[in-house]
C-alpha positions as a LaTeX table, in Angstrom:
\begin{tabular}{lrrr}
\hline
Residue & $x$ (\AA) & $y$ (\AA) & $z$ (\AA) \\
\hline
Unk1 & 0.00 & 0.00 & 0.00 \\
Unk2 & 1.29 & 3.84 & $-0.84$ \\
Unk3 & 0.81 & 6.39 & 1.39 \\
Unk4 & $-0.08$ & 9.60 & $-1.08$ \\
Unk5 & 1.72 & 13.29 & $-0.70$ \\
Unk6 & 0.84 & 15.06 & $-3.06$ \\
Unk7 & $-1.75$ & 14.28 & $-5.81$ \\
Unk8 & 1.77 & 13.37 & $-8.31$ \\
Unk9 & 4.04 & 11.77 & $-5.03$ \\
Unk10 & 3.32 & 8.25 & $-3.31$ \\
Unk11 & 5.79 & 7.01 & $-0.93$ \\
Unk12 & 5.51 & 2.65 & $-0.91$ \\
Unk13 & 5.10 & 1.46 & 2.73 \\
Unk14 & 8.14 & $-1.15$ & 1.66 \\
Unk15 & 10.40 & 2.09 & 2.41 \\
Unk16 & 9.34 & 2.77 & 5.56 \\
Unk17 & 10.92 & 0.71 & 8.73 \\
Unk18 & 8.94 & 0.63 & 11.82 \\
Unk19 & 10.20 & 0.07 & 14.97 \\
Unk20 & 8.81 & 0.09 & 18.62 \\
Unk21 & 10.92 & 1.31 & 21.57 \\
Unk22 & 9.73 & 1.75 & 25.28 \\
Unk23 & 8.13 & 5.11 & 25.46 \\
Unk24 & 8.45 & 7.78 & 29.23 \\
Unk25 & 4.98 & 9.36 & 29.97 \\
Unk26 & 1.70 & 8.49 & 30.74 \\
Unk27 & 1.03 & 5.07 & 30.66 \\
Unk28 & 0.68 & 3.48 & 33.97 \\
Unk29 & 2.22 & 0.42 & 34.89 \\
Unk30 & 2.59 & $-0.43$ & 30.92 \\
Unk31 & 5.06 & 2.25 & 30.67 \\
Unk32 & 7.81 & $-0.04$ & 31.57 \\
Unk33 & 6.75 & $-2.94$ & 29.92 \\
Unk34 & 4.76 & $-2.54$ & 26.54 \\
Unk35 & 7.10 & $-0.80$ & 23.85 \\
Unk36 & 4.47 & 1.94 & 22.71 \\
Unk37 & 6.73 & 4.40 & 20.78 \\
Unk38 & 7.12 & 4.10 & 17.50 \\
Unk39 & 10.01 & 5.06 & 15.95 \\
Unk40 & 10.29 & 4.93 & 12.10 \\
Unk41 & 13.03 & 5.31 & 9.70 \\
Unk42 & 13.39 & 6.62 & 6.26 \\
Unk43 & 16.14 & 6.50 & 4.04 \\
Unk44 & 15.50 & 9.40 & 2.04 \\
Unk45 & 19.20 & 9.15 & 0.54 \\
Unk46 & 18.73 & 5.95 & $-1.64$ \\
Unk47 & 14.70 & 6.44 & $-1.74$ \\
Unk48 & 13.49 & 5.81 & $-5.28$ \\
Unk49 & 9.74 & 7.33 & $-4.70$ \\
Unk50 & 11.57 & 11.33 & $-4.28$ \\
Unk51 & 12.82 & 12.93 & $-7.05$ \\
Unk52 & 16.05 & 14.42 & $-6.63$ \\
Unk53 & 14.65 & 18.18 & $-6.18$ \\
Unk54 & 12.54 & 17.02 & $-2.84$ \\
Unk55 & 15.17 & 14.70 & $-1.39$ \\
Unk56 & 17.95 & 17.62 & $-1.00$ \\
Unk57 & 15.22 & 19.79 & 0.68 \\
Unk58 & 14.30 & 16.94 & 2.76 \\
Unk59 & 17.51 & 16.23 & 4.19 \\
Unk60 & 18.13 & 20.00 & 4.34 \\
Unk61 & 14.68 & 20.24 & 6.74 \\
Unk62 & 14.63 & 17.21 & 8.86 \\
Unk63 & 17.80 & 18.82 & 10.32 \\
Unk64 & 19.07 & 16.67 & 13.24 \\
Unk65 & 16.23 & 13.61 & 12.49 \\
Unk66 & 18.62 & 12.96 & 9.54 \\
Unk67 & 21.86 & 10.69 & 10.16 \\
Unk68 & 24.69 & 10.89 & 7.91 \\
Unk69 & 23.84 & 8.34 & 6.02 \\
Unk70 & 20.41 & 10.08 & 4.78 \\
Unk71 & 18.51 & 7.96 & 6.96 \\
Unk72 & 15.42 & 10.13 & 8.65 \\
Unk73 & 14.33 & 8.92 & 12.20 \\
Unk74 & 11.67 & 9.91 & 13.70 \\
Unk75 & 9.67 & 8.83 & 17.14 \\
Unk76 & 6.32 & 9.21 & 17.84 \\
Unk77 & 5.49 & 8.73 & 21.74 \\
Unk78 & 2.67 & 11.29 & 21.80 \\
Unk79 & 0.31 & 8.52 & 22.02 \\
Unk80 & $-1.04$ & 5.48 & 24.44 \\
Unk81 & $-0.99$ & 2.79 & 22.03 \\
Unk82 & 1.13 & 1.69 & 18.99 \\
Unk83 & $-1.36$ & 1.98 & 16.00 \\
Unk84 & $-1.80$ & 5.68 & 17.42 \\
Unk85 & 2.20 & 6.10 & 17.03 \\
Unk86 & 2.88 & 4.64 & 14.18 \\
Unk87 & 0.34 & 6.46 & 12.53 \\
Unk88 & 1.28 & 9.87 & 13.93 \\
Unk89 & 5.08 & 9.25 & 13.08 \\
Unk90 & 3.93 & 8.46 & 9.66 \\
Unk91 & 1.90 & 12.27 & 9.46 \\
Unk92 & 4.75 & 13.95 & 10.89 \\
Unk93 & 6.85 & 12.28 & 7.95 \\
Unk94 & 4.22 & 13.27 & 5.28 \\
Unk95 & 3.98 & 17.20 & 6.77 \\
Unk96 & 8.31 & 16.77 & 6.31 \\
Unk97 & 8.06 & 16.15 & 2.51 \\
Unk98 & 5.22 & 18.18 & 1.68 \\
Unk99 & 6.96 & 21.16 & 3.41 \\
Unk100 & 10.04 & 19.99 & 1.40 \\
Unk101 & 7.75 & 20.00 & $-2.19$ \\
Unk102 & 6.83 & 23.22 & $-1.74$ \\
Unk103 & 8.40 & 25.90 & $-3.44$ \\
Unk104 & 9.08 & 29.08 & $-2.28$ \\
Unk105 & 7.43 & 32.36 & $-4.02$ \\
Unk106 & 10.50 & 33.91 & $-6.40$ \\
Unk107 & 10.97 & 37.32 & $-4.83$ \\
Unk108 & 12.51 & 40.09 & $-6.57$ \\
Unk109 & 14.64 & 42.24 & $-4.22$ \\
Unk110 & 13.17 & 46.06 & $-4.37$ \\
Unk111 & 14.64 & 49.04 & $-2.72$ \\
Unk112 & 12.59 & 51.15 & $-1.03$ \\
Unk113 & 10.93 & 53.91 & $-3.05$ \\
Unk114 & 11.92 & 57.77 & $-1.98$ \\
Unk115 & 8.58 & 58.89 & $-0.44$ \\
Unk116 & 8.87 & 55.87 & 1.87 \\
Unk117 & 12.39 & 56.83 & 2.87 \\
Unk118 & 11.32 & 59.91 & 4.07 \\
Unk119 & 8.40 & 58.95 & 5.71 \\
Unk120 & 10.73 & 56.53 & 7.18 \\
Unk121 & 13.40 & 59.80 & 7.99 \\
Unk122 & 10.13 & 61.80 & 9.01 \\
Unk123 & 8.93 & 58.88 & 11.55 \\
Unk124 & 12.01 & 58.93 & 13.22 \\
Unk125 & 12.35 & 62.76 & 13.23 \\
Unk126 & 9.21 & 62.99 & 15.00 \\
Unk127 & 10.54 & 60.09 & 17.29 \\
Unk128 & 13.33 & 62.47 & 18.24 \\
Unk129 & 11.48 & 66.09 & 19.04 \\
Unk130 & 9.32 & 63.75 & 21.57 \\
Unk131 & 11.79 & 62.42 & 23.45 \\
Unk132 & 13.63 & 65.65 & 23.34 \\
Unk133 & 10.79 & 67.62 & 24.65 \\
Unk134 & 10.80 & 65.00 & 27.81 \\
Unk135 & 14.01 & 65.85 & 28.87 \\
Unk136 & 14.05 & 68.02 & 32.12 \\
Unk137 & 15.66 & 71.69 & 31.30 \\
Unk138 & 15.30 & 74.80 & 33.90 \\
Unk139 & 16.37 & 77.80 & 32.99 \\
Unk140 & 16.99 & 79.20 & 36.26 \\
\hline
\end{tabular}
């Protein structure tokens, strides 16, 4: 089964590694017994599913989830049970490469235009002959 991205990116389930590892929290008594976390693992590196584009970016945001090797780790321990984990360590992966499809709006660097460079002088001006006018003077 594919888990779907974006309407043109599917990621297999066969490249995701899923793991369960005992998790601190609420739990009760279970807490040190039943492995609830999930932690899953990623290899965006050698992934065939990414194109080339969204794997850079992907590495680039997952920061310090991403080992050396390009492998992208991630734990989910939000959550009671292991379905619940696994499933929210699987969103939080999704939300990681959709942020990494999207593209960022080309922007144009502008200077600012003379009228708002003295409005800008005019502000500050203004600024000045206020905090001037608080100082104490007696002319004695």
């Amino acid at each position: 089964m594919a888990i779907s991205i974006l309407p043109t990116l599917s990621l297999p389930e066969s490249e995701l590694e899923v793991s369960y590892i005992l998790a601190s929290g609420p739990g009760g008594q279970n807490v040190n017994k039943v492995a609830t976390a999930a932690q899953l693992r990623f290899n965006a590196a050698l992934s065939p599913s990414l194109p080339e584009r969204i794997r850079t970016r992907v590495l680039e945001l997952a920061g310090t989830r991403a080992t050396r090797d390009g492998v992208i780790v991630i734990t989910a321990r939000r959550f009671r049970t292991q379905l619940r984990n696994r499933e929210d360590a699987i969103e939080r992966l999704v939300a990681l490469i959709r942020e990494a499809a999207h593209r960022p709006a080309f922007r144009v660097a502008t200077r600012p235009g003379r009228a708002a460079r003295q409005r800008r002088l005019d502000g500050k001006a203004h600024r000045a002959t206020i905090k001037r006018g608080r100082s104490a003077r007696f002319d004695d």
